[in-house]
N, C-alpha and C positions, 0 to 999 in steps of 0.2 A: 504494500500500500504506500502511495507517495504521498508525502504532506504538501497540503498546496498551501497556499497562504493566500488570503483574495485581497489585492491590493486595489480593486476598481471599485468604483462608488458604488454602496452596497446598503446603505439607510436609506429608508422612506421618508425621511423629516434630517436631516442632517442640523439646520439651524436649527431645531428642538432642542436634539441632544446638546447642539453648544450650549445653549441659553440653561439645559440643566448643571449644565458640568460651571459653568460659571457661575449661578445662583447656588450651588454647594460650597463653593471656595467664599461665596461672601461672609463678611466679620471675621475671617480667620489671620491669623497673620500669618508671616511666612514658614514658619514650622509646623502649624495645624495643617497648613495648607500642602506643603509637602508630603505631611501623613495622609491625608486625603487622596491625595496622588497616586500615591506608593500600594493603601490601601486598595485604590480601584485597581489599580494594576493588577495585583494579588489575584484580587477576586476575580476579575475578565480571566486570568492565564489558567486558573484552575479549572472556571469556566471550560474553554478552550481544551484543555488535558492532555494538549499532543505537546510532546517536546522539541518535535519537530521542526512544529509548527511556528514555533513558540522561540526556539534557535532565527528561525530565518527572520521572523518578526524582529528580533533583538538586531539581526545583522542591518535590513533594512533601515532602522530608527537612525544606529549607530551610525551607517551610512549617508542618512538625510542630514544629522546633526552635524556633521562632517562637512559636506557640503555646504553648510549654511554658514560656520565658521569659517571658511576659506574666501567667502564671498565678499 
């Protein structure tokens, strides 16, 4: 079985989920709001439960990040 990872737009409401994902970080300061983070993180990868999946995911971000710094 090959882990795919779907990197194409794949939400029905995309502005939704921003607006949720920002209205959870509100009143927080930058430490809650980190934990918040890290917490969803968590919980989406276990979600998710391929390692695979979850490797290429990391490689990706890593790679975006990357690119953004060099820019």
């Amino acid at each position: 079985m090959s882990a795919c990872l779907n990197v194409e737009p794949n939400m029905a409401d995309p502005d939704a989920f921003y607006a949720l994902l920002v209205d959870a970080h509100q009143g927080l300061d930058e430490e809650a709001s980190s934990m918040l983070n890290a917490q969803l993180i968590l919980l989406l990868s276990n979600h998710i439960g391929d390692l695979a999946v979850l490797r290429k995911a990391l490689a990706v971000a890593r790679r975006n990040v990357k690119a953004e710094v060099q820019v």
